[in-house]
C-alpha positions as CSV (number, residue, x, y, z in Angstrom):
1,X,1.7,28.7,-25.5
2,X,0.1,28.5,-22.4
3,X,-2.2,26.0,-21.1
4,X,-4.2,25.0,-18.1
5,X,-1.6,22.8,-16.2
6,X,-2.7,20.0,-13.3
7,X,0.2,18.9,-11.2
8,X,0.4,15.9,-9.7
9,X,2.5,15.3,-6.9
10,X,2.8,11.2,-6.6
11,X,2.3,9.4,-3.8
12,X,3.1,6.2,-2.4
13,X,1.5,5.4,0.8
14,X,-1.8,6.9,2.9
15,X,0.3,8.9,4.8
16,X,2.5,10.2,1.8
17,X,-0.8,10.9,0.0
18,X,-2.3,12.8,3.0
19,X,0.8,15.1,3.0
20,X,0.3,16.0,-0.4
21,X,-3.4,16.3,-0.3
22,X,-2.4,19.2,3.1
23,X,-0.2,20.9,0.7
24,X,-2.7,21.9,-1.1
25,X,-2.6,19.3,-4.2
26,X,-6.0,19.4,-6.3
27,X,-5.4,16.0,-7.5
28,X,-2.7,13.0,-6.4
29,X,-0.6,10.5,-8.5
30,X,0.7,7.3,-7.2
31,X,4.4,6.3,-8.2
32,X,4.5,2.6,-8.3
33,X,8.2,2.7,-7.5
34,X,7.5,3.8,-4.1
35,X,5.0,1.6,-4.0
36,X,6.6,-1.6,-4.7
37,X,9.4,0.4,-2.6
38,X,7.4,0.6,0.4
39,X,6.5,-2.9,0.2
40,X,10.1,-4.2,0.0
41,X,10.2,-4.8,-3.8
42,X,11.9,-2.9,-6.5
43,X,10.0,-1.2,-9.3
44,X,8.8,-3.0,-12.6
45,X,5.8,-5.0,-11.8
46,X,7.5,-6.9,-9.3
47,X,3.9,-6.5,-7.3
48,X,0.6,-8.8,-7.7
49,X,-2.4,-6.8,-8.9
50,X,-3.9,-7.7,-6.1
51,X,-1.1,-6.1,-3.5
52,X,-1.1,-3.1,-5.7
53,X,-4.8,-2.6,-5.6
54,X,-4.4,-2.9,-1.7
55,X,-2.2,0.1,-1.9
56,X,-4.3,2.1,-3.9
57,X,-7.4,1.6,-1.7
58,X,-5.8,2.7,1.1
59,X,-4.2,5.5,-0.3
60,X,-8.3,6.4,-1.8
61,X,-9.5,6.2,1.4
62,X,-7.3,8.3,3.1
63,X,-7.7,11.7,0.8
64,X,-10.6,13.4,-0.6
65,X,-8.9,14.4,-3.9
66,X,-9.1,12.6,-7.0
67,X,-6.0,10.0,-7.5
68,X,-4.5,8.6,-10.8
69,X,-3.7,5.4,-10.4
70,X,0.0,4.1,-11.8
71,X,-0.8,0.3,-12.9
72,X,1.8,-0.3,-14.5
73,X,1.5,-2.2,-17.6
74,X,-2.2,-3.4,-16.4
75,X,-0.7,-6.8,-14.6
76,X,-1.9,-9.9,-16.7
77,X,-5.5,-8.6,-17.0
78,X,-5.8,-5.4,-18.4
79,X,-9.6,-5.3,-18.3
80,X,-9.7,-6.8,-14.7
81,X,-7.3,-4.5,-13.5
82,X,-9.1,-1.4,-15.0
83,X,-12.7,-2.5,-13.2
84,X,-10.8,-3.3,-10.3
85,X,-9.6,0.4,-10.1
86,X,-12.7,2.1,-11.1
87,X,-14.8,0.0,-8.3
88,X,-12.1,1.3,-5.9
89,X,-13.0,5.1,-6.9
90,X,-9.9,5.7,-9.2
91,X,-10.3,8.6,-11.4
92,X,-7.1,8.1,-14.0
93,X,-4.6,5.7,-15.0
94,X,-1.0,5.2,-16.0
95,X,-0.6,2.4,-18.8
96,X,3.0,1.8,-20.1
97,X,4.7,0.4,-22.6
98,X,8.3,-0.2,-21.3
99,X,10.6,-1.8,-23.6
100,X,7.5,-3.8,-25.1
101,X,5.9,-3.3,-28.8
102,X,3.8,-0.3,-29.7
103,X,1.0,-2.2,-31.4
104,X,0.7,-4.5,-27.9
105,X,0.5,-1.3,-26.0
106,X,-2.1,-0.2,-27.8
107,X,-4.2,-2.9,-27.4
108,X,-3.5,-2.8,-23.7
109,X,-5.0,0.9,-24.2
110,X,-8.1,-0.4,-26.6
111,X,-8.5,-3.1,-23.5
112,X,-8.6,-0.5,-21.0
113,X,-11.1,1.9,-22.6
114,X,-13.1,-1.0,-23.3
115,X,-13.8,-1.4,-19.8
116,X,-12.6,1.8,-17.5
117,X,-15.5,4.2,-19.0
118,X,-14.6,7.4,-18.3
119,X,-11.8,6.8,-16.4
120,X,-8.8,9.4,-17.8
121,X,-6.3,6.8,-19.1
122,X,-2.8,8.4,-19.8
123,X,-0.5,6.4,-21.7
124,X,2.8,6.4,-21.1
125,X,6.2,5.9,-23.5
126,X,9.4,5.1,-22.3
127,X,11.5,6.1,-25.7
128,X,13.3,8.7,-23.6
129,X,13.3,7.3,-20.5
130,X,14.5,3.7,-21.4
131,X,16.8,4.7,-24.3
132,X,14.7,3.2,-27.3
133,X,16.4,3.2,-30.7
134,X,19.0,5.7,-31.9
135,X,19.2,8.9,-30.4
136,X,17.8,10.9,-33.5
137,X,15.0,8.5,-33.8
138,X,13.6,9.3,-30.7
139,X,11.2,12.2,-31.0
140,X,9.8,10.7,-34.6
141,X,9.2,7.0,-32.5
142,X,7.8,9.2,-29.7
143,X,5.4,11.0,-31.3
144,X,4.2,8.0,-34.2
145,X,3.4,5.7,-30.5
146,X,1.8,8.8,-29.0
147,X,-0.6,8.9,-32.1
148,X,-1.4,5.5,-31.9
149,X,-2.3,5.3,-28.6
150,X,-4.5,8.4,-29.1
151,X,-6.0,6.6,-31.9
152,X,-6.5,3.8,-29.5
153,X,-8.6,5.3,-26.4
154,X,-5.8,7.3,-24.6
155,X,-6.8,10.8,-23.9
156,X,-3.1,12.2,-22.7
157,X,0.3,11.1,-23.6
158,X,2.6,10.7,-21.0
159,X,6.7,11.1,-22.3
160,X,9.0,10.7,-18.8
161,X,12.8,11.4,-19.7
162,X,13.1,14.8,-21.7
163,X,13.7,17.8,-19.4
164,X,15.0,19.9,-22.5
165,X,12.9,22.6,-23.3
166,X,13.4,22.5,-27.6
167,X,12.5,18.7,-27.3
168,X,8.9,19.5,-24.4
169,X,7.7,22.1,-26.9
170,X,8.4,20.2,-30.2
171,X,6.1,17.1,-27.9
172,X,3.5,19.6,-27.6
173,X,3.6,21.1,-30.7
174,X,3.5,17.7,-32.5
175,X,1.5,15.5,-30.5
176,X,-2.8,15.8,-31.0
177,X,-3.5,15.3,-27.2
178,X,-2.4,16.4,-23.9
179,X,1.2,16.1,-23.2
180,X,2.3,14.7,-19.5
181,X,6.2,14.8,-18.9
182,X,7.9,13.9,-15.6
183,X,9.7,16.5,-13.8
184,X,12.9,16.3,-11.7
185,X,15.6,18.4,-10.3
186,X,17.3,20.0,-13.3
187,X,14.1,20.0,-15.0
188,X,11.9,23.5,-16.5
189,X,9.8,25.1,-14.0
190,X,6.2,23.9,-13.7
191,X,5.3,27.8,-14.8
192,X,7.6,27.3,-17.7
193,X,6.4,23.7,-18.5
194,X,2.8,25.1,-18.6
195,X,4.4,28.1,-21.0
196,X,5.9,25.3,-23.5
197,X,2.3,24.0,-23.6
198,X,2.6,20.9,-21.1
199,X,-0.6,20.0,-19.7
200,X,0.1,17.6,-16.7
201,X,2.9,17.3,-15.0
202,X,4.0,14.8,-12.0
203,X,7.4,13.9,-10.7
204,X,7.2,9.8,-10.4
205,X,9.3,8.9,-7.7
206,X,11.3,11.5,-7.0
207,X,9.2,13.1,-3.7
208,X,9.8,9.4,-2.1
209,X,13.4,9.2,-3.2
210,X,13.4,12.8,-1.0
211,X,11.8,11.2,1.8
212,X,13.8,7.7,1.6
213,X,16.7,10.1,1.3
214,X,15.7,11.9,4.7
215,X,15.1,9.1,6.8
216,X,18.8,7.3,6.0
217,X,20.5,11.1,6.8
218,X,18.9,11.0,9.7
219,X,19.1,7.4,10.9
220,X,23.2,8.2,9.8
221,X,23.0,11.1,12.1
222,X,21.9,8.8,15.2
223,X,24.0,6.2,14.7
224,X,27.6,7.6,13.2
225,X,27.7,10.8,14.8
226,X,25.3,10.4,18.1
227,X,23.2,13.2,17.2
228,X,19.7,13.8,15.6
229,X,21.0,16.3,12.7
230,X,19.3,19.3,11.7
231,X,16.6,19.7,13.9
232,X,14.2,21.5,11.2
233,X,14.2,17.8,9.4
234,X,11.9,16.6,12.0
235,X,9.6,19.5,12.4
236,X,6.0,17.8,10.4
């Protein structure tokens, strides 16, 4: 089946999100790993709302594109947190539910619509990607959540962890909503993602891990071998 796809590349910083807006991105996702990364923390709501709202306005003002916001599991006020981003000129947000209860989430999700409008709230499961439950239980929990948060005010699913093409277009098939997975090396093609009827896709932290990754080769190359490396790494 093939569907209208967005891609979202993620972003983490205003200069990150300025890249990506110059290479042509319709639209921009922040990762809230390289968020908390860039701010010396490691992921999992380890920021205040209040220093991840900071980020988020200055990643806003520095494009023109419309940004999802990654919020996490909404901080301890889900509805504060929601105004919060819509004053700031947020057009989506991630909501996830982690390792917590389903029926929690959703009323993180109820909470949200409540007070975001029409702000595009895409809830996110973390079966997959955390290792919930037995292995064959884990497209039957996947999809029974992503109804449920339908039900409760979400209008896309969002299922990071399953690169496997059978288990994407079995999501698609079986969910009643648009279906967002996270792409990585290894993963389908966003071409063939859009052909197994995926309709967002964005890559979470993986384009900061690239850049993270580029700036300790390089600083290696300076200071254990006394050269700059590959002198195409540096060309902007």
């Amino acid at each position: 089946m093939h569907v209208k796809t967005l891609i979202l590349p993620n972003a983490w910083d205003p200069a990150s999100a300025r890249v990506i807006e110059e290479a042509g991105a319709a639209a921009i996702a922040t990762t809230s790993a390289g968020v908390s990364w860039a701010h010396g923390r490691a992921d999992g709501q380890t920021l205040t709302r209040d220093e991840m709202l900071g980020a988020l306005a200055r990643i806003v003002a520095a494009v023109e594109v419309p940004v999802s916001a990654d919020i996490e599991q909404g901080y301890d006020d889900v509805a504060a947190t929601v105004r919060a981003v819509v004053d700031l000129g947020i057009a989506g947000v991630n909501l996830e539910d982690g390792s917590g209860e389903p029926a929690e989430h959703a009323e993180r999700l109820r909470t949200a619509r409540a007070a975001g409008g029409d702000l595009v709230i895409n809830a996110r499961t973390d079966v997959y990607l955390a290792g919930i439950g037995e292995p064959e239980g884990r497209f039957d929990e996947t999809v029974a959540r992503a109804r449920l948060y339908l039900a409760a005010g979400a209008d896309v699913v969002f299922v990071p962890g399953v690169v496997d093409e059978e288990t994407i277009a079995l999501l698609a098939k079986s969910i009643d909503g648009p279906l967002n997975v996270m792409a990585w090396p290894g993963a389908p093609s966003p071409t063939r993602l859009a052909e197994l009827g995926v309709a967002r896709i964005s890559v979470g932290p993986v384009i900061a891990m690239a850049a993270y990754g580029a700036a300790r080769r390089a600083a290696e190359a300076l200071l254990e071998r006394g050269d700059y490396g590959d002198p195409e790494r540096f060309v902007f």
